[in-house]
C-alpha positions as MATLAB code, in Angstrom:
seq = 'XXXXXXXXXXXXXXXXXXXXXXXXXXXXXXXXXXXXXXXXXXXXXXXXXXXXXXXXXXXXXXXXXXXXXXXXXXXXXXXXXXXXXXXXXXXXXXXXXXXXXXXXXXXXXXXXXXXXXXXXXXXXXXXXXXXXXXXXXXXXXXXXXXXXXXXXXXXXXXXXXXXXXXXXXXXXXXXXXXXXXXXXXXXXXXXXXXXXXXXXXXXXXXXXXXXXXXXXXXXXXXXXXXXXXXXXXXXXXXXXXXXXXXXXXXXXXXXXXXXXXXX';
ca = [
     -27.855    7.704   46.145;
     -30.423    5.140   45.301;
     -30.996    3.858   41.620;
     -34.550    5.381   41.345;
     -32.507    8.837   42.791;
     -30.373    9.454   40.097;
     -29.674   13.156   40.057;
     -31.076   14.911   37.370;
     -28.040   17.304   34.877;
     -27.594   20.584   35.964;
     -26.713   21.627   32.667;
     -29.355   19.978   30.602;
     -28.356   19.707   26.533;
     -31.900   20.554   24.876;
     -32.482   17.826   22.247;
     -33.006   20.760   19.036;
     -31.849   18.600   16.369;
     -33.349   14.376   16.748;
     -31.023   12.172   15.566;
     -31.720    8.922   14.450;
     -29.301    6.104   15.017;
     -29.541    3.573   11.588;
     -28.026   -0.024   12.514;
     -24.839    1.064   10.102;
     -23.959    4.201   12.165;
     -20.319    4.490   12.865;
     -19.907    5.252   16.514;
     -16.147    5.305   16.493;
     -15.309    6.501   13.026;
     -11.664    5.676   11.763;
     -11.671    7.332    8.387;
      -8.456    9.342    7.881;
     -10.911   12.698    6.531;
     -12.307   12.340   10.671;
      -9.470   11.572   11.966;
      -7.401   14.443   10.282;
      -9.624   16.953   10.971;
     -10.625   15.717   14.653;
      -6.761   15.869   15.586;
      -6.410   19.266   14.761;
      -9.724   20.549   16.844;
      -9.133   17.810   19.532;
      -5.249   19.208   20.428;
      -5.884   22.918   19.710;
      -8.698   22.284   22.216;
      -6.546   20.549   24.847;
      -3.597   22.957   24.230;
      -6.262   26.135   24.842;
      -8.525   24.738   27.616;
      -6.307   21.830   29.284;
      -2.803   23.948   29.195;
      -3.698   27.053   28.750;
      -6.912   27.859   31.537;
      -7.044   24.543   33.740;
      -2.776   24.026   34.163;
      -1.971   28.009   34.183;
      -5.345   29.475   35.996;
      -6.231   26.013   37.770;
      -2.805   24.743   38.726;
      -4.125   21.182   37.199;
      -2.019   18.399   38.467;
      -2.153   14.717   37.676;
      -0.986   12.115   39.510;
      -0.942    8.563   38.979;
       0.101    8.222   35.817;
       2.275    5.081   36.915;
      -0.745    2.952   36.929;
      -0.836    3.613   33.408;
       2.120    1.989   31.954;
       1.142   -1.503   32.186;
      -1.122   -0.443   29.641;
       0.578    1.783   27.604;
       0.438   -0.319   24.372;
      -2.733   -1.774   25.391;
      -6.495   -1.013   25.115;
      -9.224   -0.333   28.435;
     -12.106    1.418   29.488;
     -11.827    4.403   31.874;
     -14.322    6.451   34.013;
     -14.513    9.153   36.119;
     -17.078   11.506   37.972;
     -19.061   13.315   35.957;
     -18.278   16.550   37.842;
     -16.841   19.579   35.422;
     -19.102   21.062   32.335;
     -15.435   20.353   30.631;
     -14.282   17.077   32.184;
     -13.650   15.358   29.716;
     -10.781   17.621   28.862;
      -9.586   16.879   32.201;
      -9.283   13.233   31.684;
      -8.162   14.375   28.385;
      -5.297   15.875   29.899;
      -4.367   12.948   32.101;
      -4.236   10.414   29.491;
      -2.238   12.042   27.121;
      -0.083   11.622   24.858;
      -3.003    9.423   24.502;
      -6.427   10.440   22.900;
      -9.459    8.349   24.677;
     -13.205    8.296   22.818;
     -16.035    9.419   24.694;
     -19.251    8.224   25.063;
     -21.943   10.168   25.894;
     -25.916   10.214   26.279;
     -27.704   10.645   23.009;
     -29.569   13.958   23.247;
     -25.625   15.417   23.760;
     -25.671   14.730   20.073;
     -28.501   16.362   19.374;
     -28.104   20.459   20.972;
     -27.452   23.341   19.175;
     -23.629   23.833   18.511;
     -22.278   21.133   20.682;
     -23.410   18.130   18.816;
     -20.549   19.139   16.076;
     -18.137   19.839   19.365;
     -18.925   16.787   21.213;
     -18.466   14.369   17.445;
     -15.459   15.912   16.518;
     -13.709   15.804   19.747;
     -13.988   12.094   19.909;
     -17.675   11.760   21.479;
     -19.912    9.409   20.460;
     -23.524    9.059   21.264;
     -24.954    5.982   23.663;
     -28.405    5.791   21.994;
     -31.574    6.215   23.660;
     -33.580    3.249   24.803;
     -33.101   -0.147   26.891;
     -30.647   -1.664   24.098;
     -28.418    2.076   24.000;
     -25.840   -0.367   25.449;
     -25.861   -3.270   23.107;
     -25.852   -1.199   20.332;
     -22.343    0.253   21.392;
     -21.666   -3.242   22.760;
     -19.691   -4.133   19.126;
     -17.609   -0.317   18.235;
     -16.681    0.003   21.939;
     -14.847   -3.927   21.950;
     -13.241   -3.704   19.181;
     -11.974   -0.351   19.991;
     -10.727   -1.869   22.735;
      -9.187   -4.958   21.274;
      -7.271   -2.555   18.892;
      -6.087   -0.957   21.760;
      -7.680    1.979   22.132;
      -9.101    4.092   25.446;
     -12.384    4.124   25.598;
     -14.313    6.636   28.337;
     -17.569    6.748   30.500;
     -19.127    8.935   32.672;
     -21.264    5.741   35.459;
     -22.793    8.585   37.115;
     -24.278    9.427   33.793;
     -25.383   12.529   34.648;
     -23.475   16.358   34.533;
     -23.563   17.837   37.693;
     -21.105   20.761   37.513;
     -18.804   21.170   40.422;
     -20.641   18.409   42.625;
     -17.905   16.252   44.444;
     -19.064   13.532   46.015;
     -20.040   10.517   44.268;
     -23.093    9.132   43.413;
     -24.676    6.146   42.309;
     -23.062    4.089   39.305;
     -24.550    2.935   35.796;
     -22.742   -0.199   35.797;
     -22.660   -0.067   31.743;
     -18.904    0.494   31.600;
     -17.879   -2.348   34.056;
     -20.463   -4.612   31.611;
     -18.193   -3.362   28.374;
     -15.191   -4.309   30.227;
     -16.104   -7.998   30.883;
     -17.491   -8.411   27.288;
     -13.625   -6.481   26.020;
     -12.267   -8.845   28.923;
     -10.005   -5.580   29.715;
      -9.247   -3.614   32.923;
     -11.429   -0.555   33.743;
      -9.281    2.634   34.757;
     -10.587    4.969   37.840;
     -10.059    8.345   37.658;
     -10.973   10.955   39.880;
     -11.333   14.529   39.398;
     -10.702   16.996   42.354;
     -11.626   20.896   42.992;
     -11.005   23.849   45.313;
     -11.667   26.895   44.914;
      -9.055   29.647   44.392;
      -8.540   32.275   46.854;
      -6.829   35.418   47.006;
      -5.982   36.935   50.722;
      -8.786   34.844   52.022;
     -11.299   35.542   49.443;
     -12.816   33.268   47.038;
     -12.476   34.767   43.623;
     -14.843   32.686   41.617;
     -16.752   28.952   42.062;
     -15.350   28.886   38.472;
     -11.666   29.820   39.505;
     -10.479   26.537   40.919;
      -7.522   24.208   42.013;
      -7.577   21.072   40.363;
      -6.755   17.534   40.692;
      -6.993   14.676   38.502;
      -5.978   11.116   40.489;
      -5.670    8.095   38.417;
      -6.255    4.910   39.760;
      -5.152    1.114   39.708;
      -6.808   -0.449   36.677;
      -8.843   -3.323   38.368;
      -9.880   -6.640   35.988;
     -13.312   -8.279   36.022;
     -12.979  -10.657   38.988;
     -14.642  -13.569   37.076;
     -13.649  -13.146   33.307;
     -16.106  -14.651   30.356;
     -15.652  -17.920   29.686;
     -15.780  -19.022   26.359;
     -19.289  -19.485   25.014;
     -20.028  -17.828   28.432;
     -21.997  -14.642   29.841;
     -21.095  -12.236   32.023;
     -21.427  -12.750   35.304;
     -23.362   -9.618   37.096;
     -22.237  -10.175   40.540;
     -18.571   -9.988   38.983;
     -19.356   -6.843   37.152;
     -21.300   -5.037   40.505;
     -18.353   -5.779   42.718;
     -16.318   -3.700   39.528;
     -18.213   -1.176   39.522;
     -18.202   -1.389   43.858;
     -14.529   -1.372   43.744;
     -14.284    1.755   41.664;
     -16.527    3.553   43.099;
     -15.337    2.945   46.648;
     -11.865    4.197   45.234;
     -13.445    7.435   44.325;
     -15.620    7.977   47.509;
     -12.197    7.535   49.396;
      -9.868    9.833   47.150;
     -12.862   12.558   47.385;
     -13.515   12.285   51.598;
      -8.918   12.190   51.779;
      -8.762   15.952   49.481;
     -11.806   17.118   51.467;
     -10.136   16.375   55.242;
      -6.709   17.447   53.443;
      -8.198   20.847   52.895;
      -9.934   21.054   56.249;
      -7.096   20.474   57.809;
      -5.472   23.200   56.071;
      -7.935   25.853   56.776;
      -7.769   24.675   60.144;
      -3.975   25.496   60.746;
      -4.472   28.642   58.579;
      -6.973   30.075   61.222;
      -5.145   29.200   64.265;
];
C-alpha cells in the first residue's frame, strides 16, 4: 500500500473531549500515585482479557520469546501490526513479566471513556501535527535509555482483524536511531475458531503472537551526527518484510491444513 493509501481505522475514536498538549506535558509519567494505580488496572486487565478470554477462549500462544533475553535488562522499541481492537494486550501478553508504554495517535486520548483506559494502561498520546514526533522525540529516549519498552503501531492505523501488512510510518525506526537501540518485530496472528466445521464467530479466534529478532540501525548516529534516512528505511524494510513473511507462512500453514482436512 502506497503512502498517499494509507487505510483509513475501522474503528474510528471520535475526538469528544480536545486535548491540548502544553510543552511540560508528561508523556511517560513516573510518579509513584500513576504508577500505583496504573499497575493495579494494567495487570487486572491482562489477567481478565490476556489470560482469561485470549489464552483460555483464543488458545493465545507466543513464541519467540528467546529473542528477548539479550535484552532482558535492557531498553528498545517494539512494533507490531495494528490488527486487533485489543492488541496491545496481545503484545502485552508477550512481553511480560515486562510492562511496555504505548504510544498512540492523539484523538485516542481524546474519546469518550477510553481516553482514561488508554492513559492508565500505559498509553500515551503522539500529538497531532508535523512535529507529533519530535515532541515525543525526548520522553520516548530516555525511556529507553532507562531501559524501558517502548511500543508503536507503523501502520498507524486500527484495522480490526486485517492480516496482511501494510505500509509503514517509519516514526519508530527514527526513535530507535535517535535511542541508538534495537527495534523488536512482533507479529500478531488469527484464525478463526471452528466447531465441526463451522465458524463460530469472526470474534472467536486462534491466536498467535511471533516475536522477532531485534534488528539495530544499520548506520548508528555519530556523535554530533543525524540520522541517516536510508539507514532508518532499510529498518523499517527489514521489519516489515519479517512480518509480510510470518503472515503469507500461517496463511499457507492453514491452507494446507484445510486442504488435508477435505481430502
Amino acid at each position: 500500500m502506497a503512502s498517499d493509501q494509507v487505510r483509513k481505522q475501522q474503528v474510528p475514536m471520535e475526538s469528544v473531549y480536545p486535548m491540548t498538549i502544553s510543552p511540560d506535558y508528561t508523556f511517560i509519567r513516573s510518579d509513584y500515585f500513576y504508577l500505583f494505580f496504573s499497575y493495579i488496572v494494567y495487570y487486572s486487565f491482562y489477567l481478565v482479557l490476556g489470560i482469561g478470554f485470549f489464552k483460555v477462549i483464543g488458545s493465545h500462544r507466543v513464541y519467540g520469546r528467546k529473542n528477548l533475553k539479550p535484552l532482558r535488562k535492557k531498553g528498545f522499541i517494539s512494533v507490531a501490526n495494528h490488527c486487533h481492537i485489543f492488541d496491545t494486550v496481545l503484545t502485552g501478553v508477550a512481553m511480560l513479566p515486562r510492562s511496555p508504554w504505548y504510544a498512540s495517535v492523539q484523538r485516542n486520548f481524546e474519546a469518550p471513556y477510553f481516553r482514561k483506559m488508554f492513559r492508565l494502561l500505559r498509553g500515551f498520546p503522539i500529538p497531532d501535527g508535523v512535529f507529533g514526533l519530535k515532541k515525543i522525540m525526548k520522553p520516548v529516549v530516555d525511556a529507553v535509555k532507562q531501559g524501558k519498552i517502548v511500543h508503536l503501531f507503523p501502520e498507524e492505523e486500527l484495522w480490526h482483524l486485517h492480516q496482511d501488512i501494510d505500509y509503514f510510518q517509519r516514526g519508530a525506526f527514527y526513535l530507535a536511531h535517535h535511542a541508538n537501540c534495537p527495534v523488536v518485530p512482533v507479529v500478531h496472528l488469527f484464525k478463526t475458531r471452528t466447531f465441526f466445521g463451522r465458524k463460530i464467530s469472526d470474534n472467536i479466534l486462534k491466536i498467535e503472537t511471533i516475536i522477532g529478532k531485534p534488528i539495530y540501525p544499520p548506520i548508528p548516529i555519530k556523535e554530533g551526527g543525524s540520522v541517516n534516512l536510508d539507514s532508518v528505511q532499510e529498518m523499517s524494510d527489514i521489519a516489515q518484510t519479517w512480518m509480510k513473511k510470518m503472515v503469507a507462512e500461517y496463511k499457507m500453514k492453514n491452507k494446507t491444513k484445510v486442504s488435508k482436512n477435505t481430502h
